[in-house]
N, C-alpha and C positions, 0 to 999 in steps of 0.2 A: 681447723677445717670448718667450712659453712656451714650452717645447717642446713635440714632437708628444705626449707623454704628457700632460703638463698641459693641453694640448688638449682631448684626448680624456677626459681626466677630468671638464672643466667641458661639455663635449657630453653627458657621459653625467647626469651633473648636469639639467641641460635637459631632457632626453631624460626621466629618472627625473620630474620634475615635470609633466611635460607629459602622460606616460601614466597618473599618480596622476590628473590632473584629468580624464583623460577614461577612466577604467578603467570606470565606467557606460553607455557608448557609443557605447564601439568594437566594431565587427563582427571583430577578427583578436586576440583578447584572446590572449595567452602567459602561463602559468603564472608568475608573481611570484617563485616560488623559484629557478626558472629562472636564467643568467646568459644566455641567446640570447637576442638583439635580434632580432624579426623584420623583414628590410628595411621591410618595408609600414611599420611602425614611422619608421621613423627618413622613410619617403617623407609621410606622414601630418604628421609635423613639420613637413619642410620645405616642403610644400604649405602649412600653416598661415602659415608664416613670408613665403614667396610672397605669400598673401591680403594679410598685415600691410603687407608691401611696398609693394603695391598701395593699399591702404590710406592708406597715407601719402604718396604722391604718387611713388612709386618703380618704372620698368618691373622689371616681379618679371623678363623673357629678359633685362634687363640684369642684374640683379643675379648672376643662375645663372652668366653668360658670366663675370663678374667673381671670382665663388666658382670657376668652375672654373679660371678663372688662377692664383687663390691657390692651388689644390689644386696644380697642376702646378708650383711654385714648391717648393713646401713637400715633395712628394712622388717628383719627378720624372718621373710617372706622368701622362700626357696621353689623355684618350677618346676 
């Protein structure tokens, strides 16, 4: 398994493609030159990701409950 940098590399990957496709509109647009993420951002994915979830026959509160296990696994850090 990657580590948390390679993680966060391929999230930002995701992230990077996900706001090029929707850089026509979004209402919270950040300067591209930019290296801040704005949360709304990265909330706007994971809402999308949700939908897809959803989508495919998958409870999007299970999937979060299951993401936020990994996080706290991976992080130590519980919400």
């Amino acid at each position: 398994m990657p580590d948390k940098v390679k993680h966060a590399e391929l999230a930002q990957k995701a992230l990077d493609a996900y706001l090029h496709e929707h850089s026509g509109i979004r209402r919270w647009c950040h300067p591209r030159a930019s290296d801040v993420i704005g949360e709304c951002d990265i909330i706007d994915l994971v809402t999308d990701l949700m939908l897809l979830a959803e989508a495919k026959g998958h409870d999007p509160h299970g999937v979060i409950r299951k993401v936020e296990a990994h996080l706290q696994a991976e992080t130590g850090l519980s919400s």
